[in-house]
C-alpha positions in Angstrom: 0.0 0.0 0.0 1.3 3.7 -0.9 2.3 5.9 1.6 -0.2 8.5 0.5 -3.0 5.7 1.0 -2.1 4.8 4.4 -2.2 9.0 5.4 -5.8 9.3 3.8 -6.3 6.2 5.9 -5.1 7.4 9.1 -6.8 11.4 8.4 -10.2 9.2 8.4 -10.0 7.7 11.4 -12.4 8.8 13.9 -10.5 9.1 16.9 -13.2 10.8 19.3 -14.6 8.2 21.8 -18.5 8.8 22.5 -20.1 8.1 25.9 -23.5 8.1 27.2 -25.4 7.6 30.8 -27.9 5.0 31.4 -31.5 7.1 32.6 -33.6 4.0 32.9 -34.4 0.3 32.2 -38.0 -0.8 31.9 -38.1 -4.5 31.3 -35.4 -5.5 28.6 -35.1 -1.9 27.1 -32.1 0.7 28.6 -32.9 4.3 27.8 -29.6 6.2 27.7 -28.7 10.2 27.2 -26.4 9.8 24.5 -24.0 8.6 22.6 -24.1 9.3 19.6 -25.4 6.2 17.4 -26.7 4.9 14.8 -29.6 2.0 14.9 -27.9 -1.4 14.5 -24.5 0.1 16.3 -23.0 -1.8 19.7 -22.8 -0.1 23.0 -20.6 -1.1 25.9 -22.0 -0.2 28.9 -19.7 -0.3 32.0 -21.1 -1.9 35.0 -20.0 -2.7 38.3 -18.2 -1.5 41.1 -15.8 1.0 39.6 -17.4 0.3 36.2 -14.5 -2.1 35.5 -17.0 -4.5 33.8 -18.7 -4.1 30.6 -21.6 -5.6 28.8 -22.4 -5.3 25.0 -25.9 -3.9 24.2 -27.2 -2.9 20.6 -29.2 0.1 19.6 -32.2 -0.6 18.3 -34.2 3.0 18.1 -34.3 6.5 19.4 -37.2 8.0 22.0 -37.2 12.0 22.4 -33.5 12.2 21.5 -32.7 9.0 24.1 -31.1 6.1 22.7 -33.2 3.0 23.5 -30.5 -0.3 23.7 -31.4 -4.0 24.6 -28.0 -6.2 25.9 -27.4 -9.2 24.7 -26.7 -10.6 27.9 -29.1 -10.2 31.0 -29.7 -6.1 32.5 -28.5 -7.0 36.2 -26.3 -4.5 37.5 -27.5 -2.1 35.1 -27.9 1.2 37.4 -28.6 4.8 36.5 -26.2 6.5 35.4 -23.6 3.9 34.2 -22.0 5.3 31.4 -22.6 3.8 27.5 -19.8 3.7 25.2 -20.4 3.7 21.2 -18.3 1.8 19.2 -19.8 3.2 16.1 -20.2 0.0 14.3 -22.4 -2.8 14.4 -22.0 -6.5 15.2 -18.7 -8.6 13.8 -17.9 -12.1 14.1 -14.6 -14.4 13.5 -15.0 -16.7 11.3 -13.3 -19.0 9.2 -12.2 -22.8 8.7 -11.0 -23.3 12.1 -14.5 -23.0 13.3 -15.8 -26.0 11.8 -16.2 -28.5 14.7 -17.4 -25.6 17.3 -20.2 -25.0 19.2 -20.5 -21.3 19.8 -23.1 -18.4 20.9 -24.9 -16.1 19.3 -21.9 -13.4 18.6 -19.6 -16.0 18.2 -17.9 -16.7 21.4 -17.0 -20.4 22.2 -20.1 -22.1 24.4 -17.0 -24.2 26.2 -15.6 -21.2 27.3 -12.6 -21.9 25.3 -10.9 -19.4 23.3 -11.7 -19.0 19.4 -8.7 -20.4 16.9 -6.7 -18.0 15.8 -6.7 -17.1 12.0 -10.4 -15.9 11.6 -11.8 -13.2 9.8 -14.0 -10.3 11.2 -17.4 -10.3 9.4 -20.8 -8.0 10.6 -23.3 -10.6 10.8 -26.4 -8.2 9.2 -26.0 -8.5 5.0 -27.8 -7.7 2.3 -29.2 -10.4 -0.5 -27.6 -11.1 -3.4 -28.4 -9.5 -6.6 -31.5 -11.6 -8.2 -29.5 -11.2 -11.7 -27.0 -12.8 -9.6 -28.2 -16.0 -8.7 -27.6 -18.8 -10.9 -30.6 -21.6 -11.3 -31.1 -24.6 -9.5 -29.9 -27.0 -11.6 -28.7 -30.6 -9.5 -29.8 -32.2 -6.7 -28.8 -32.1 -3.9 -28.4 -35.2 -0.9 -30.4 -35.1 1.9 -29.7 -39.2 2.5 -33.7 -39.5 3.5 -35.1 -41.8 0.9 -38.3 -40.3 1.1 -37.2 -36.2 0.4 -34.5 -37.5 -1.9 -36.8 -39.6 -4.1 -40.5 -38.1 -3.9 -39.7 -34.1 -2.5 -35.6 -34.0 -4.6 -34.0 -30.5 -3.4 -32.0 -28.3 -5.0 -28.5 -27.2 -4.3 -29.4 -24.0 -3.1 -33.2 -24.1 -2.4 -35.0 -23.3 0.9 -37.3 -25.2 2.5 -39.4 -25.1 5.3 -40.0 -28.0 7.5 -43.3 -27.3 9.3 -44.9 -29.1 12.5 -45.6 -29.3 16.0 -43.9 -30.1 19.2 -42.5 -33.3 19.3 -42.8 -34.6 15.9 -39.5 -34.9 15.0 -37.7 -31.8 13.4 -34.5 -32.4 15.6 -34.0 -35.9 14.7 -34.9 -35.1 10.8 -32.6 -32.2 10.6 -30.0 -34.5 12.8 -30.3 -36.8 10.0 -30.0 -34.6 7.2 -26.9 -33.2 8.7 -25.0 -36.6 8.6 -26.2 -38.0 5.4 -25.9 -35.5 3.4 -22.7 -34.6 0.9 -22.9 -30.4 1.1 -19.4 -29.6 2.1 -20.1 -28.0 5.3 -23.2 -27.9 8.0 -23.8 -24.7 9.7 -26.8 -25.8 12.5 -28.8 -23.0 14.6 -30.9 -23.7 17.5 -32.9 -20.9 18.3 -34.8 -20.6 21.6 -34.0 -24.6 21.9 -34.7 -25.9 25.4 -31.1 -26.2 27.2 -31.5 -29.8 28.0 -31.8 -30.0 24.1 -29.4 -28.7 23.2 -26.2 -31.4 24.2 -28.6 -34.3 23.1 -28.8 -32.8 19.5 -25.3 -32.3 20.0 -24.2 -35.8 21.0 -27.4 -38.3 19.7 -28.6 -36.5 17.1 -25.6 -34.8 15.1 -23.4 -37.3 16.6 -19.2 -37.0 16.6 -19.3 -37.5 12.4 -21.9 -34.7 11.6 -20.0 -32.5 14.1 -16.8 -32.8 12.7 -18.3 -30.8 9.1 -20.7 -28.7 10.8 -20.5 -25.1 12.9 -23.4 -25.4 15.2 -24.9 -21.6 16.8 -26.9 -21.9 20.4 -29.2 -19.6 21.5 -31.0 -21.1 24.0 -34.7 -19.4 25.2 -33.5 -19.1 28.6 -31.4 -16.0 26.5 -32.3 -12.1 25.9 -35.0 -11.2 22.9 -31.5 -9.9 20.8 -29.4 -13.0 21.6 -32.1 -15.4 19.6 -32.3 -13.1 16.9 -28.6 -12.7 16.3 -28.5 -16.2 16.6 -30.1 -16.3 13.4 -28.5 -13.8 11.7 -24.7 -14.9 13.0 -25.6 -18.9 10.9 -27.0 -16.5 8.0 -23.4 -14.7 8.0 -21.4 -18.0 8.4 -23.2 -19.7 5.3 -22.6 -16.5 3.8 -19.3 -16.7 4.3 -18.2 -20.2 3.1 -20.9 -19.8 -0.1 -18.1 -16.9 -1.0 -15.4 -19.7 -0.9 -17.3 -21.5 -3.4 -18.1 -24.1 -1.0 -22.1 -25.4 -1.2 -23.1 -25.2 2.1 -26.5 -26.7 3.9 -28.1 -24.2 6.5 -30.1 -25.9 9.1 -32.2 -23.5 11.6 -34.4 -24.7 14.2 -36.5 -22.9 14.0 -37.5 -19.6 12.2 -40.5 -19.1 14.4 -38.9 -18.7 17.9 -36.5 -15.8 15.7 -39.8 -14.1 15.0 -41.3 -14.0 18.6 -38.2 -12.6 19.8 -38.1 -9.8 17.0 -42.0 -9.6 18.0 -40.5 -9.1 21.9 -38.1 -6.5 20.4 -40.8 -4.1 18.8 -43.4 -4.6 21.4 -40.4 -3.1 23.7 -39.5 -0.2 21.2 -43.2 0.3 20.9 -44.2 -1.0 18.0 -48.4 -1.2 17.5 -49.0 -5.4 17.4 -50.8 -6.5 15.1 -51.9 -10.5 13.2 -51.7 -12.5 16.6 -49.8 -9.7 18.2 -46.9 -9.9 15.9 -45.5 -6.5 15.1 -45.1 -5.4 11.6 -41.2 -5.6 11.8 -41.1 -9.0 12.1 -43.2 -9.6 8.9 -40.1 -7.2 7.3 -37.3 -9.4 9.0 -38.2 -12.6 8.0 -37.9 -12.2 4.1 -34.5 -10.0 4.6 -33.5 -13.5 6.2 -34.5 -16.1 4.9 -33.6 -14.5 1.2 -29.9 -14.0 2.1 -29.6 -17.7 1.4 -29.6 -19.7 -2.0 -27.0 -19.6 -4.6 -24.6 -16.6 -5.8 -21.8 -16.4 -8.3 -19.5 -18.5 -5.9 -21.8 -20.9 -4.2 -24.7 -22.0 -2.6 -26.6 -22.3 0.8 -29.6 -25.1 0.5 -31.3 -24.1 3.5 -34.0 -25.4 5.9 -36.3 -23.7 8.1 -38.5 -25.3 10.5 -41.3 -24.1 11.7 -43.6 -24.6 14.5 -47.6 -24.5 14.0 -49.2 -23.6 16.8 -51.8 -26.4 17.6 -50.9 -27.6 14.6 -52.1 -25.0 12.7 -50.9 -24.3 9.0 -52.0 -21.2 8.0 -50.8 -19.1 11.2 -49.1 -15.7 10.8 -45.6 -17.0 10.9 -46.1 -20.2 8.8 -48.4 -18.4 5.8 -45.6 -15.3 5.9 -42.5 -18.2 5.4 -44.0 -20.2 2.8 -44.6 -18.0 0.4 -41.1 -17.1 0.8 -39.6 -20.7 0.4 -38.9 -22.9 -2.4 -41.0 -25.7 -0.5 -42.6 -27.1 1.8 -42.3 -30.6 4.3 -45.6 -30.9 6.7 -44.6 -33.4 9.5 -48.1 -34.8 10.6 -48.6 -35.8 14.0 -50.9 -38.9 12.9 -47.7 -40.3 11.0 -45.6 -40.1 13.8 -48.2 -41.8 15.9 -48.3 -44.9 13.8 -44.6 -44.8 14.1 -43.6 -43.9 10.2 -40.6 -41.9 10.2 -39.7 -39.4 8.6 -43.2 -38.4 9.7 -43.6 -36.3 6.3 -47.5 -36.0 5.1 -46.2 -36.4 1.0 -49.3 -35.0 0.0 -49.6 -32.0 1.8 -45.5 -31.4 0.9 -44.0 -29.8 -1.9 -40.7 -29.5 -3.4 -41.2 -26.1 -6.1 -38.0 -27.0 -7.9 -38.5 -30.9 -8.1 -39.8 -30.5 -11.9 -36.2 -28.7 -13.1 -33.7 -30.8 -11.5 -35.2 -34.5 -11.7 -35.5 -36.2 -15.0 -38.9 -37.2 -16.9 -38.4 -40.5 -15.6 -37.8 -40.0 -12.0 -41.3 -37.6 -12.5 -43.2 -39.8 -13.6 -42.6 -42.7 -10.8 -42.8 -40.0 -7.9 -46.7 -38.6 -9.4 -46.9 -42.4 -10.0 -46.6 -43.4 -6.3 -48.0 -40.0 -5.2 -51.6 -41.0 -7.1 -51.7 -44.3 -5.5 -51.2 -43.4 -1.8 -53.5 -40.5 -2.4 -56.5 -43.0 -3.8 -55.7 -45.5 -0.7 -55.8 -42.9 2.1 -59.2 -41.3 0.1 -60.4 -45.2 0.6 -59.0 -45.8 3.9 -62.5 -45.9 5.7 -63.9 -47.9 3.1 -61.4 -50.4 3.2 -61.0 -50.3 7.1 -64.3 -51.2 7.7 -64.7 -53.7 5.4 -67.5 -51.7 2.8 -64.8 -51.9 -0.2 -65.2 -55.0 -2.3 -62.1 -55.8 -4.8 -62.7 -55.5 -7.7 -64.8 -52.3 -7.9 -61.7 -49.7 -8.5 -58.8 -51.0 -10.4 -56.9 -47.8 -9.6 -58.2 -48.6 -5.5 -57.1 -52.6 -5.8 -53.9 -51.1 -7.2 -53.2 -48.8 -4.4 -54.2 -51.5 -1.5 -51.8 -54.0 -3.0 -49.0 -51.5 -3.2 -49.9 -49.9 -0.5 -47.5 -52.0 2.1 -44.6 -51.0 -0.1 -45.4 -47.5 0.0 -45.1 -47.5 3.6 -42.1 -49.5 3.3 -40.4 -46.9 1.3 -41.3 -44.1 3.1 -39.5 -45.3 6.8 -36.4 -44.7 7.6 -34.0 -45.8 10.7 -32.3 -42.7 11.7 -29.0 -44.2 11.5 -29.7 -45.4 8.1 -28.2 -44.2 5.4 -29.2 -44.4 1.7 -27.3 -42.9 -1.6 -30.2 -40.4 -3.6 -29.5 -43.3 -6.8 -30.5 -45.5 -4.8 -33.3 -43.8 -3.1 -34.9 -43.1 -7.3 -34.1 -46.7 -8.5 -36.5 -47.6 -5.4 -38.9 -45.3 -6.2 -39.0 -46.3 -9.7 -39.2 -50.4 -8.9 -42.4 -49.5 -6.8 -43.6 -47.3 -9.4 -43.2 -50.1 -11.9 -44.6 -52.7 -10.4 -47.9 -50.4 -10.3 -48.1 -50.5 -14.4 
């Protein structure tokens, strides 16, 4: 660099350092006179005796020329007047290959305590999209290792999907699965507002020691501030980001999307936003697409991404779920009467859809999956009819069809979670069952 570079350099360097004082804190929100900020920007405000300690809070509006900031850590010890120092730029992140293997927080600190490799590059985990111009097509598959998404709902190397369900129907273990069998070059996991008991047995059972060792997993557990859950989200976002630069096809697992919007919802209800569908504020409906379209491909890459989603009783077409698919490029409904029966995966095939299937799979493959599609479709129509004994063979050759392949459908569709299946194999299954339908 030129000598006459590195003085322009130096002459814009802001060397002023801004301080505020803390006037109030009502719930999660501190009110502080000053500094001077901008929204987005990280404070440090200095706490304790001799205000020796300091904690990092973001500023996330203004309020008749106050600064209004939420922590990411808890607002103990927070008193009036502690003094709030701006650092005139928002949040960064290290990252880099000597992450992969970790476990860390929400702004990217070690969960073990331990200290961060060395070698990492500083990155602000809020970015914008990509240029639509820039994205290249979905054009291959991509290998999920679950015979039933591989072969019936085939994803794209850089398409997002949305895994929606209940409680306790089996997104962990699916996206635990996903995560081992599949050949992206690089897992980057998020569990937002997970349980902390959770947390250690998705860790350790369901991403086990061979998933870890290719995957960068980010914890915000709920027990953790509004802004911590959020950033949780956006810090994965930023790491995908970063490895889809290297050229590296990355897979983008966050569980789940809706816990990020309730904590966004907690962060404009504090700023005083007016709530509106469900008493959801109208920032979150602004967040989630800024999100959720950072991923897909770019010039270098690609971030195949799922979402999941939790429907409240069940319920499809709440705020949260109706706002993120229409975003996606698909949707997987895990149905609580599958898992009951004991199918896993327990994905309902007819209520899920894959919007890129049609441009990456070849007529072939097509025509087996809306093959074996039709004929569990006409059996579950004719379930009562058959269960009860009113259905005499014979009637329906497209109904005598279904009930005789009916057993192999089922077949197909369950998986042992530690089983693992190639996506060739998973078609040339789907097309013997399909075939022996004709």
């Amino acid at each position: 660099m030129k000598l006459e570079d590195l003085i322009k350099q130096i002459d814009q360097i802001d060397s002023y350092k801004r301080f505020g004082r803390v006037k109030r804190v009502v719930g999660l929100m501190i009110e502080s006179q000053g500094p001077e900020s901008s929204v987005g920007d990280v404070c440090c405000i200095h706490i304790g005796k001799g205000r020796t300690r300091k904690i990092q809070a973001e500023v996330v509006g203004f309020k008749d020329e106050n600064v209004i900031l939420m922590p990411y850590t808890d607002v103990q010890d927070i008193s009036p007047g502690c003094i709030v120092e701006a650092t005139s730029k928002p949040l960064e992140i290290k990252i880099g290959p000597a992450l992969i293997g970790q476990v860390i927080d929400s702004i990217g600190r070690p969960l073990d305590g331990s200290q961060l490799p060395k070698g990492l590059t500083p990155v602000l985990t809020e970015q914008s999209p990509p240029n639509p111009l820039s994205r290249p097509p979905i054009s291959e598959p991509i290998e999920a290792g679950v015979r039933l998404i591989d072969s019936l709902l085939t994803v794209g190397i850089g398409q997002r999907v949305g895994i929606f369900a209940g409680s306790g129907v089996g997104k962990s273990t699916l996206l635990g699965m996903i995560a081992r069998n599949t050949n992206a070059d690089l897992n980057v996991i998020a569990l937002i507002g997970e349980r902390g008991r959770e947390v250690r047995e998705f860790i350790e059972r369901d991403l086990g020691p061979e998933g870890l060792k290719r995957s960068i997993v980010v914890v915000a557990t709920s027990d953790q501030p509004a802004l911590m859950r959020i950033k949780g989200a956006s810090t994965a976002t930023a790491i995908a980001e970063y490895f889809r630069d290297k050229g590296m096809n990355v897979l983008l697992m966050m569980d789940s999307v809706t816990r990020v919007a309730m904590a966004q919802r907690e962060v404009g209800l504090a700023v005083g936003e007016p709530p509106t569908t469900k008493g959801y504020t109208p920032s979150v409906f602004s967040v989630l697409p800024k999100l959720l379209e950072r991923t897909g491909t770019n010039q270098h890459g690609s971030i195949t991404a799922f979402y999941t989603v939790l429907v409240d009783g069940d319920d499809m077409n709440e705020p949260i779920a109706d706002t993120v698919r229409g975003i996606l490029d698909g949707h997987f409904v895990l149905d609580r009467a599958l898992a009951n029966k004991g199918q896993f995966p327990a994905i309902n095939v007819l209520k899920s859809v894959s919007r890129v299937m049609n441009h990456i799979a070849d007529a072939e493959h097509i025509k087996s999956a809306e093959k074996v599609r039709e004929m569990l479709s006409t059996y579950i129509n004719s379930e009562d009819l058959i269960n009860i004994g009113a259905y005499k063979r014979g009637s329906s050759v497209e109904i005598d069809e279904a009930i005789r392949l009916y057993p192999s459908i089922i077949s197909f569709m369950k998986q042992g979670t530690d089983e693992k299946i190639s996506i060739l194999e998973s078609i040339g299954q789907l097309k013997g069952i399909a075939g022996r339908g004709e």
